[in-house]
C-alpha positions in Angstrom: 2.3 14.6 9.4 4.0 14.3 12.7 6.9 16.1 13.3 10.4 14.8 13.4 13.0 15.4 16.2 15.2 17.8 15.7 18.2 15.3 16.2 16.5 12.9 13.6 16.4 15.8 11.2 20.1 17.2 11.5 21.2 13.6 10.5 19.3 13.9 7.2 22.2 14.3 4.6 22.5 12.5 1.2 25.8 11.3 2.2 26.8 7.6 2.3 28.0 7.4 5.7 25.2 9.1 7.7 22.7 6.7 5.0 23.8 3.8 7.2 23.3 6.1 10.3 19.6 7.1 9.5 18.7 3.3 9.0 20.2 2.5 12.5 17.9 5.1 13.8 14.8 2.9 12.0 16.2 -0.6 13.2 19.3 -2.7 14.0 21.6 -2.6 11.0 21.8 -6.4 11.5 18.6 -7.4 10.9 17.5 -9.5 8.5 14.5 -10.6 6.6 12.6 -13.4 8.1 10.9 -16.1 6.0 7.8 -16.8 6.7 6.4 -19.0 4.3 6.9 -19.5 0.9 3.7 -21.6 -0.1 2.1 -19.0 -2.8 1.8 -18.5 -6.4 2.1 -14.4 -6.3 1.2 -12.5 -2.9 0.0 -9.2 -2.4 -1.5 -6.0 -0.7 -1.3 -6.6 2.8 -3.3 -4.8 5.5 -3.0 -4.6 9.6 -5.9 -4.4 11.2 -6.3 -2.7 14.6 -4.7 -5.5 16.7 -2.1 -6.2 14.4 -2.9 -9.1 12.6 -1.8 -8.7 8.8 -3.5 -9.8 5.9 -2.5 -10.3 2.6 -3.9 -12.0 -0.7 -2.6 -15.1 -3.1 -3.5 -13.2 -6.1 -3.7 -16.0 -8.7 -4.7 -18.7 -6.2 -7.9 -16.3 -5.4 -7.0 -16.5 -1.5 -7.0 -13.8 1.4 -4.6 -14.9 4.2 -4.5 -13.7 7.6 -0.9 -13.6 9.6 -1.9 -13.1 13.4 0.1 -11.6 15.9 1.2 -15.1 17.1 2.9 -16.2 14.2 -0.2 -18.4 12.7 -1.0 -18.4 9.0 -4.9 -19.4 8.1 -7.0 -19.0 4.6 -8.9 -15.8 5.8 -11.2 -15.7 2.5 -11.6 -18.2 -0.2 -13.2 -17.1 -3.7 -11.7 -13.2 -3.2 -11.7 -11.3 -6.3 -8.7 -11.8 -6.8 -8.1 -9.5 -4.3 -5.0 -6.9 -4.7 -4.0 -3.9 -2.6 -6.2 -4.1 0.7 -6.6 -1.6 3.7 -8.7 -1.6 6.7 -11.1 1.3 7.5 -11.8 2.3 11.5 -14.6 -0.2 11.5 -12.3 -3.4 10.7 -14.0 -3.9 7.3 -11.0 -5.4 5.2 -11.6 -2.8 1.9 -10.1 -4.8 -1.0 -9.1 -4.3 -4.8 -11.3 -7.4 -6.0 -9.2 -7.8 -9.4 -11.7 -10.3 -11.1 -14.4 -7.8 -12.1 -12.4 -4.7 -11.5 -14.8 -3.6 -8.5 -14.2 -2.6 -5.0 -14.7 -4.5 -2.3 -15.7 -3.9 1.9 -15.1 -7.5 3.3 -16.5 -7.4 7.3 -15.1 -9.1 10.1 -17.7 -12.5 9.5 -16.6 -12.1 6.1 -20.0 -10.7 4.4 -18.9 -8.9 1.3 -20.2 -5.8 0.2 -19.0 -4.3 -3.7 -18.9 -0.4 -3.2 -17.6 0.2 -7.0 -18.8 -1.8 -9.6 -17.7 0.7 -12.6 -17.0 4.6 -13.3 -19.9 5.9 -15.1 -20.8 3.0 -16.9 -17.7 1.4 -17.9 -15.3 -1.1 -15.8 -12.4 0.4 -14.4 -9.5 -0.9 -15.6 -8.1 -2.9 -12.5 -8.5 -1.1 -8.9 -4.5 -1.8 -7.8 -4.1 -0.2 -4.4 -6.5 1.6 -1.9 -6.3 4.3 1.2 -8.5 5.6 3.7 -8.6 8.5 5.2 -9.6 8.9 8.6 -13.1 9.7 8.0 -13.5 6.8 5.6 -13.1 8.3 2.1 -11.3 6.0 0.0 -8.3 6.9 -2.1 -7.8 4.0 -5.4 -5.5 3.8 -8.2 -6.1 2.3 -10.9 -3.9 1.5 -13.6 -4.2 -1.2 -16.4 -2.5 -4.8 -15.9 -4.0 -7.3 -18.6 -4.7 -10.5 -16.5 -5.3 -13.6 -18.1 -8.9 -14.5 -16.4 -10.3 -11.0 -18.0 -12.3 -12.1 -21.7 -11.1 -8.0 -22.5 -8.2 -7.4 -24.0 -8.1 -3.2 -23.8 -9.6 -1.1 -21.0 -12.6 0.2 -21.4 -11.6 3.6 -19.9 -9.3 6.4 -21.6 -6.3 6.6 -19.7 -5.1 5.5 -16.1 -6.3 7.8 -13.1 -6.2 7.9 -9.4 -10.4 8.3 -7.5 -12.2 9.2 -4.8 -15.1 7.7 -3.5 -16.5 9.4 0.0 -18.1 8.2 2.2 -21.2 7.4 2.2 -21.1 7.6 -1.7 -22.3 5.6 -4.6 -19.8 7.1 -7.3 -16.4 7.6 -7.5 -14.9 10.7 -8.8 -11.5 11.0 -10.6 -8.8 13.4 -8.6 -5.6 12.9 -11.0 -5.8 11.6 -14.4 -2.0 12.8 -14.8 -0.2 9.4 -14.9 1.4 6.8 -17.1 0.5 3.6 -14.4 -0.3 5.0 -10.9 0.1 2.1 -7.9 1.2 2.4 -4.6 -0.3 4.9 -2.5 -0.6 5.7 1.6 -1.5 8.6 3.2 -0.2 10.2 6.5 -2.4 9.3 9.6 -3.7 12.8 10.2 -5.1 12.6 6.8 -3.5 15.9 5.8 -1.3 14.2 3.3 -1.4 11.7 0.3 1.7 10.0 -1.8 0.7 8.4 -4.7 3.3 6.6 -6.9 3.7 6.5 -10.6 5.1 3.1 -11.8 5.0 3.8 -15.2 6.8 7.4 -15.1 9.6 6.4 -12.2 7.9 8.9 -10.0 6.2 9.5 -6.8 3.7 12.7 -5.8 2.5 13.9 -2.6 -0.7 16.3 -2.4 -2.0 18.3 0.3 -5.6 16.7 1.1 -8.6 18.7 1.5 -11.7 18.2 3.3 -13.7 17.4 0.3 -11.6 14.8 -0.6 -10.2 16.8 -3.4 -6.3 17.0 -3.5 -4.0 20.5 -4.0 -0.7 21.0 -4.5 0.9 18.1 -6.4 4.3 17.8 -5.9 7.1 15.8 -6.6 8.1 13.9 -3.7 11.0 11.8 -5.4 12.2 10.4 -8.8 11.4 6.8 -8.3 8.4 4.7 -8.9 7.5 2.2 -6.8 4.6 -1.1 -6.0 3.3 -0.8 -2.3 4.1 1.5 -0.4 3.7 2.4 3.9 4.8 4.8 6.0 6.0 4.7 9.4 5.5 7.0 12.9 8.4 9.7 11.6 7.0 10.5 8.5 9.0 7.8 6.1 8.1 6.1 3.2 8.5 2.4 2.4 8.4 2.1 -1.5 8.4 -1.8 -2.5 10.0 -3.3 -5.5 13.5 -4.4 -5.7 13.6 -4.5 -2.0 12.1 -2.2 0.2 13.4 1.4 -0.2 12.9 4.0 2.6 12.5 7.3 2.4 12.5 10.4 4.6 9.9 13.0 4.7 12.6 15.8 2.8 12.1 13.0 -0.6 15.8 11.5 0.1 16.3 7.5 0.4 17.7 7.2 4.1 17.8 3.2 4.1 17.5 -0.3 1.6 15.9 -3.8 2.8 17.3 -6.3 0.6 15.0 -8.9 0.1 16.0 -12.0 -2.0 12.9 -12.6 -4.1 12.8 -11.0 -8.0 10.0 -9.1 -7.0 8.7 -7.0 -3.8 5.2 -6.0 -4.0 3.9 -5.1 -1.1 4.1 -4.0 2.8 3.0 -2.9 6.1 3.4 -2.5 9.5 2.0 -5.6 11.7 2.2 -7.5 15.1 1.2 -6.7 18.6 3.4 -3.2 19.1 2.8 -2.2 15.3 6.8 -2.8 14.9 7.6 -5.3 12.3 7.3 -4.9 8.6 5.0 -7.5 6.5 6.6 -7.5 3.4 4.8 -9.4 0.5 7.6 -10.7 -1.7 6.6 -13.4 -5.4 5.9 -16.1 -4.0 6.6 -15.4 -0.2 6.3 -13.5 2.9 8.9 -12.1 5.0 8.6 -9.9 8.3 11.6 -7.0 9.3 11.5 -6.0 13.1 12.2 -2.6 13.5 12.8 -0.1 16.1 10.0 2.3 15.1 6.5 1.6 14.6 3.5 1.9 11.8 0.5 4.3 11.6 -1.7 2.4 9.2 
């Protein structure tokens, strides 16, 4: 994690007045969410590639959109698994949650798709919901238990709801936390050093020290609030979707709000050309938030 200026850490207070002051620090206090179409049925899990061009999926419409760094939407992927959280590995495969058989997907560039998880020893996971990777291409998955009404099951075929690892290079997935009532979002810091994984069923989120194996140490918790997707931005904060966008400093205290009018926010990231301007995937829209600091996904 990098580390913060000492003037941007003497402003961190829990106090309401120097709340509005941290966000000011992150972008204009003005600002306002922009709509940038409102076309889908439920949108989801979006993902910057190394230009900046965002993707994100139309969950129940089985679509993959791509949002380029000129403003142009276009059907990246038809007949996507259903696609959920997404995140790009250094190679500019598009890895992706494919909801529909509760696998794991690597999309390419040309679009040739490649399942990497089909089950955990023998029986379906119960609904891959968000993915991470680390630098050296280890993947990080949660994996919690949403009944959708395509699946013929009505249970999971798995005991309990668990966060795995699959390294690279690797076949089978191994779990690293089992300890959670409906793990979601989760990022990790760019220097892969770090992991916050968040707990939507308990109202909690938990950071871990990452180790080279891909095992993680010292769970802690990072703050009492669950949350959907989730990003993090060049100073160490966390972006914690669902009413709104609620941000966080590295210390666990919320620094700044994004009201966004839509009942539910699911999902974000950092996109465009300078890495700048929050995605954020919102129902049945998609907004963007400039901001005066940038993204390290």
């Amino acid at each position: 994690m990098k580390k913060l200026p000492l003037v941007f850490l003497s402003l961190l207070t829990a106090s309401y007045s120097v709340f509005a002051q941290d966000a000011a620090n992150l972008y204009d206090t003005g600002t306002k969410p922009v709509l940038v179409s409102k076309q889908f049925a439920f949108t989801e899990g979006p993902a910057v590639d190394k230009k900046g061009n965002v993707f994100f999926t139309d969950q129940p419409n089985d679509k993959i959109w791509e949002y380029d760094t000129n403003g142009k939407l276009s059907v990246f992927l038809d007949s996507a698994g259903r696609s959920n959280g997404m995140y790009f590995d250094r190679k500019g495969n598009l890895i992706s949650c494919a909801d529909a058989k509760d696998q794991l997907w690597s999309i390419s560039p040309d679009k040739k798709i490649t399942v990497l998880l089909t089950d955990y020893k023998g029986k379906l996971f119960n609904g891959p919901n968000d993915v991470w990777v680390r630098p050296d291409g280890g993947l990080y998955i949660t994996d919690p238990y949403y009944q959708r009404d395509y699946w013929t099951r009505k249970q999971p075929d798995l005991d309990g709801r668990k966060l795995y690892y699959l390294a690279k290079g690797k076949h089978e997935a191994v779990v690293v936390d089992d300890q959670f009532k409906q793990p979601n979002g989760i990022i990790g810091t760019h220097d892969g050093k770090y992991l916050y994984v968040a707990d939507i069923g308990d109202n909690k989120t938990y950071r871990y020290n990452i180790n080279k194996d891909g095992s993680l140490s010292n769970r802690s918790l990072f703050i009492a609030m669950g949350c959907d997707g989730m990003t993090i931005d060049e100073l160490g904060n966390i972006y914690m979707c669902g009413k709104g966008v609620t941000i966080v400093n590295p210390k666990g205290e919320k620094i700044g709000h994004i009201d966004i009018d839509e009942p539910w926010t699911a999902n974000i990231c950092f996109g465009g050309k300078n890495k700048d301007m929050l995605f954020i995937t919102a129902s049945k829209a998609v907004y963007t938030f400039q901001m005066k600091v940038k993204g390290v996904d």
